[in-house]
C-alpha positions in Angstrom: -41.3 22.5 -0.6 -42.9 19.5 0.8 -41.1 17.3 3.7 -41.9 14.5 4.8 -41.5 12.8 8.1 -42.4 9.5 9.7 -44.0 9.9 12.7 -43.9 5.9 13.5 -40.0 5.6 13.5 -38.1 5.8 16.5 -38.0 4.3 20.2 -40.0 7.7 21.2 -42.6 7.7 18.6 -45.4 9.1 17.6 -45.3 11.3 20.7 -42.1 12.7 19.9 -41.8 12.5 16.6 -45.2 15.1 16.5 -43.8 17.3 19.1 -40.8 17.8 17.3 -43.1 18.5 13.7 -45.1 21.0 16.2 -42.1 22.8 17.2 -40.9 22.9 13.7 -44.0 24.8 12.6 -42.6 28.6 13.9 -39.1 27.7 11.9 -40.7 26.9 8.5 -40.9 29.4 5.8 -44.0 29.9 3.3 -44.1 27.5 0.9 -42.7 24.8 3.1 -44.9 22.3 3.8 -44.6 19.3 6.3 -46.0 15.9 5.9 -46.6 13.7 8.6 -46.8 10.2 7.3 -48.2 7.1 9.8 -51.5 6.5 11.7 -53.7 9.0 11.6 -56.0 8.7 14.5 -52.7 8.9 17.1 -51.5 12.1 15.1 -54.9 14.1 15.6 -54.7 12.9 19.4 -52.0 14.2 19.8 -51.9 17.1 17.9 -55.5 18.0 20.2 -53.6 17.2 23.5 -50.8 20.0 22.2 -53.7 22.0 21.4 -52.4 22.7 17.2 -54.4 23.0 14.6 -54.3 20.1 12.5 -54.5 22.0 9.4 -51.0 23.2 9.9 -49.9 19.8 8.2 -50.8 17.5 5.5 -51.4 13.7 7.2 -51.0 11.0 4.9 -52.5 7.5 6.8 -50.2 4.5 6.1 -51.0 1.6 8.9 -47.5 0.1 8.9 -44.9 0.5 11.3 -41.6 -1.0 10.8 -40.3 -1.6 14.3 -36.6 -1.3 15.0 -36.1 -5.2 15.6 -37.3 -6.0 11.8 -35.1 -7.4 9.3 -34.9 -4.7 6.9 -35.0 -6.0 3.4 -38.1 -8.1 4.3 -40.1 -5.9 6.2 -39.5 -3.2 4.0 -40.7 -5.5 1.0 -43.7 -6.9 3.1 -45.0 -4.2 4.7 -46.3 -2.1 1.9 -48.4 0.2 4.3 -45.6 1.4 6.4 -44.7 4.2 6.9 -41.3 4.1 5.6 -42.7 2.6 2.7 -45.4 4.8 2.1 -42.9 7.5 2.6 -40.1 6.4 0.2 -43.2 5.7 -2.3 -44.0 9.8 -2.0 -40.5 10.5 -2.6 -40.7 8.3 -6.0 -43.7 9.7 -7.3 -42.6 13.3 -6.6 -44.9 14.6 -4.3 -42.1 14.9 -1.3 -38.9 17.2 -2.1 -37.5 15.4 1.0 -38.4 12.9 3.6 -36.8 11.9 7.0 -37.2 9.4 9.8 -35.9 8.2 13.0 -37.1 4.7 12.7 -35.3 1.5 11.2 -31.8 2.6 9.9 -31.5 -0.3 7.4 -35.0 -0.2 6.2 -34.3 3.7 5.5 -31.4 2.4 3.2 -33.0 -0.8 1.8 -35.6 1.8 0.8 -33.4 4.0 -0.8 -31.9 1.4 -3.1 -35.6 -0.1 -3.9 -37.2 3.2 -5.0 -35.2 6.2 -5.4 -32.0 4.2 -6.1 -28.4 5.4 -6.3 -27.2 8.0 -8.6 -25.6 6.6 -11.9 -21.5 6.7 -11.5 -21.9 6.7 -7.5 -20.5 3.8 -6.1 -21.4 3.8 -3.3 -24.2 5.8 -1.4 -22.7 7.2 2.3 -23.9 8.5 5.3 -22.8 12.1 6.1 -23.0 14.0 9.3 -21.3 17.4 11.1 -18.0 17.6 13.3 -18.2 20.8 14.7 -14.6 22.5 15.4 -13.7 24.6 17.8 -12.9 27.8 16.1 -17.1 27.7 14.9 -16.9 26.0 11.5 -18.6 22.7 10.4 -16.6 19.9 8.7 -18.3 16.8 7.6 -17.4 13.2 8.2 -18.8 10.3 5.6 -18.7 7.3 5.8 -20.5 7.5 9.6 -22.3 3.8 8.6 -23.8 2.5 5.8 -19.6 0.9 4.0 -17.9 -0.6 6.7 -15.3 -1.7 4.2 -14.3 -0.1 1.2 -12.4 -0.1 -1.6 -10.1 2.9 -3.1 -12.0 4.3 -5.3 -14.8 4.4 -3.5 -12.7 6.0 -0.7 -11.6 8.9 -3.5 -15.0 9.4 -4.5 -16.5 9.6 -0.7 -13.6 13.1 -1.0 -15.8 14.1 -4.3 -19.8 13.4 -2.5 -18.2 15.3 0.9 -17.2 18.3 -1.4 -20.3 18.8 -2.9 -21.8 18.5 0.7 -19.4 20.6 2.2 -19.8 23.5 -0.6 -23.7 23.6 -1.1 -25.3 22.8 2.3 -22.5 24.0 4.5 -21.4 26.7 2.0 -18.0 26.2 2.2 -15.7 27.5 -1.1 -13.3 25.0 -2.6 -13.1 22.9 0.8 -10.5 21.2 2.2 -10.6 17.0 2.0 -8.4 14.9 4.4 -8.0 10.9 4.7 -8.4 9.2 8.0 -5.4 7.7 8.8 -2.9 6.4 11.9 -0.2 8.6 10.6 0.5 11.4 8.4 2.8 9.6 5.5 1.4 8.1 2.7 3.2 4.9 3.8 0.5 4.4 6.4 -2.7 2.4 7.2 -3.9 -0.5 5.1 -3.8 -1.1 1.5 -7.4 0.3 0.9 -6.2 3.7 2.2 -2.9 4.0 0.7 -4.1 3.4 -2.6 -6.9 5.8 -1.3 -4.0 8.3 -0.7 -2.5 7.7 -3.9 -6.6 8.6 -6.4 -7.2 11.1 -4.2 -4.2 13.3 -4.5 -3.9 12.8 -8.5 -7.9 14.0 -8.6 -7.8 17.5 -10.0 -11.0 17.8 -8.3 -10.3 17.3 -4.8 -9.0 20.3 -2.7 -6.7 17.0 -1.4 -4.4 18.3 1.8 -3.4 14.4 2.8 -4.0 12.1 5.5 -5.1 13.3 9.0 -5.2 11.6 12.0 -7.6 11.1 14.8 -6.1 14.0 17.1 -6.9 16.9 15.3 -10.9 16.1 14.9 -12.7 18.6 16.1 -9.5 20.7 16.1 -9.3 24.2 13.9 -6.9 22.4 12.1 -9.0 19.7 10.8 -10.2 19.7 7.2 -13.6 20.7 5.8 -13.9 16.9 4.9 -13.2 13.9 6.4 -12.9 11.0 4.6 -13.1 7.1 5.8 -15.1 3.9 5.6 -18.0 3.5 7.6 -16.1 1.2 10.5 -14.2 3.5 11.7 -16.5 7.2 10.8 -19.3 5.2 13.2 -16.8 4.8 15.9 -15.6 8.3 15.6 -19.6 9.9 15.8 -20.2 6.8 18.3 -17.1 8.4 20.0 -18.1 12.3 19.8 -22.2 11.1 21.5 -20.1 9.3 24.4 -17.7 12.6 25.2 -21.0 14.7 25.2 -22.6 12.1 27.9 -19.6 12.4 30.0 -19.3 16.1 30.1 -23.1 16.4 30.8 -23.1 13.9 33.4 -20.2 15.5 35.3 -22.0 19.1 35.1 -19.7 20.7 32.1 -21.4 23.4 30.3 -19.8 24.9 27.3 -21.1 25.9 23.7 -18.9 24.0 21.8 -19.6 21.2 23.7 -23.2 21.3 23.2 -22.6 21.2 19.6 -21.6 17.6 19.9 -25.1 16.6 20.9 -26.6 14.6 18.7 -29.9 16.5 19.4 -28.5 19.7 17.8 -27.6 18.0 14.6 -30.7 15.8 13.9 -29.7 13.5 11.4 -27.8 12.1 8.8 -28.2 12.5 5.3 -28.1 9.8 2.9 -25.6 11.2 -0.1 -25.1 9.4 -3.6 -29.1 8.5 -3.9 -31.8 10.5 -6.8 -33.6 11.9 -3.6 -33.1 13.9 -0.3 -33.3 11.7 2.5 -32.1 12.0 6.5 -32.0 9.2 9.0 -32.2 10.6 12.6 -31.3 8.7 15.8 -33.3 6.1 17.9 -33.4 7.6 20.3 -34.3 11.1 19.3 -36.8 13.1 21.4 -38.6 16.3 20.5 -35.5 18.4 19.6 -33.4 15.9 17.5 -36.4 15.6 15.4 -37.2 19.5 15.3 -33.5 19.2 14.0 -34.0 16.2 11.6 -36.5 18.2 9.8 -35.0 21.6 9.1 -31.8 19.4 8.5 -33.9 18.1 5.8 -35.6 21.1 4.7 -31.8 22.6 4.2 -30.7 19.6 1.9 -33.2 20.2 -0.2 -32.8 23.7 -0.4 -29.2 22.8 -1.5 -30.4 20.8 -4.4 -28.5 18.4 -3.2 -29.2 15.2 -5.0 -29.5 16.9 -8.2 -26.2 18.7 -7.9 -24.2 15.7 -7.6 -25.3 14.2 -10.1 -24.4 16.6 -12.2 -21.0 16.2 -10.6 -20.9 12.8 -11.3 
């Protein structure tokens, strides 16, 4: 297995970014190999200030950085030799199994759709990402970003893409798929969702248990999925980051609290597209990216990509 990560992207990078690879390194398995993709000179700097062997990874030059204030669609197109580029360009070819980054959210998906592209019968790609409960399980909320409006179908089919999520990377058995709604009856929310409502529970895919609303995230009541548009699934992981803040600031320790930091979930994977790919945050330091990476390296284990489009 071959990851790849960009060491250029993020506010904390390349410092960071190569920490986190380092600290990676004792979590890898044989076989799994990681790729650090950007400039080479500042990687062996700092791999000889951290006193590693660069011979641990394979460093693939690219002089390109796309910086977090570029337009996306244009830089991504114009700056061949960055190393999102250079990275998404690896995944095409087939010489990454996955590839990951921190840096420029919209390149990351302008990239996506310019190389890889989006799986036939997807309509729409999402972004994915854990809510932990507190009775120890995982559910997954999608859209967290990419659709901040979306149409019914594509709704239904976000159920179908969090299922297949839910079941091979979580490994969760015939999961549970809710709607994101203000109220419990199908006669609530907008037009989008009802209609939502009314694909979803006719699907004889979907393990369908209605709409849910926002009190019971996080709850051991909530559903294995969570389906809604991107609006409101960013305000809701926007939301859970914020909470975390607060309880740290005011000196609150607990375990399941410290699953709601960011830094112990790493990223977010892009699902609908022909490759594996995770965004991470900004703003991740050492740990978020240690996390990015074996986030990564567990997508592709899952076959992912491949198994939903079979699905589809």
């Amino acid at each position: 297995m071959k990851i790849g990560l960009d060491i250029m992207g993020g506010d904390f990078a390349p410092d960071a970014t190569i920490e986190g690879a380092v600290d990676c390194l004792a979590r890898l398995s044989d076989g799994e190999t990681l790729i650090l993709i950007g400039n080479e000179a500042a990687v062996l700097d700092k791999l000889h200030e951290l006193r590693v062997d660069p011979s641990r990874f394979v460093i693939v030059h690219a002089d390109g950085v796309i910086e977090m204030g570029d337009h996306p669609a244009r830089a991504f197109a114009q700056k061949k030799n960055s190393s999102i580029s250079v990275g998404y360009q690896m995944l095409m070819q087939g010489t990454l199994d996955g590839f990951c980054s921190a840096g420029n959210t919209g390149a990351m998906l302008v990239g996506a759709s310019y190389t890889v592209n989006i799986i036939p019968g997807v309509f729409r790609p999402a972004l994915v990402t854990i809510l932990p409960c507190i009775d120890g399980r995982n559910s997954v909320i999608l859209d967290v970003g990419i659709n901040p409006d979306c149409k019914p179908d594509v709704l239904m089919q976000y159920g179908i893409l969090g299922s297949l999520y839910a079941r091979f990377v979580l490994g969760i058995d015939n999961p549970s798929v809710g709607l994101l709604n203000i109220g419990e009856e199908e006669s609530k929310g907008t037009a989008a969702v009802k209609a939502a409502y009314e694909l979803m529970k006719e699907h004889p895919g979907l393990n369908f248990c209605g709409n849910v609303e926002g009190n019971i995230l996080f709850l051991d009541i909530m559903p294995d999925v969570v389906v809604c548009d991107g609006f409101v699934g960013n305000i809701v992981l926007k939301q859970a980051e914020a909470f975390y803040t607060i309880f740290k600031s005011r000196g609150f320790t607990d375990p399941f609290l410290d699953r709601l930091d960011f830094e112990n979930i790493g990223g977010t994977p892009i699902i609908g597209i022909n490759a594996n790919v995770v965004i991470g945050h900004g703003i991740s330091k050492r740990k978020a990216i240690m996390n990015m990476i074996l986030q990564t390296r567990d997508v592709v284990h899952a076959d992912l990509a491949q198994k939903i489009l079979e699905a589809i």
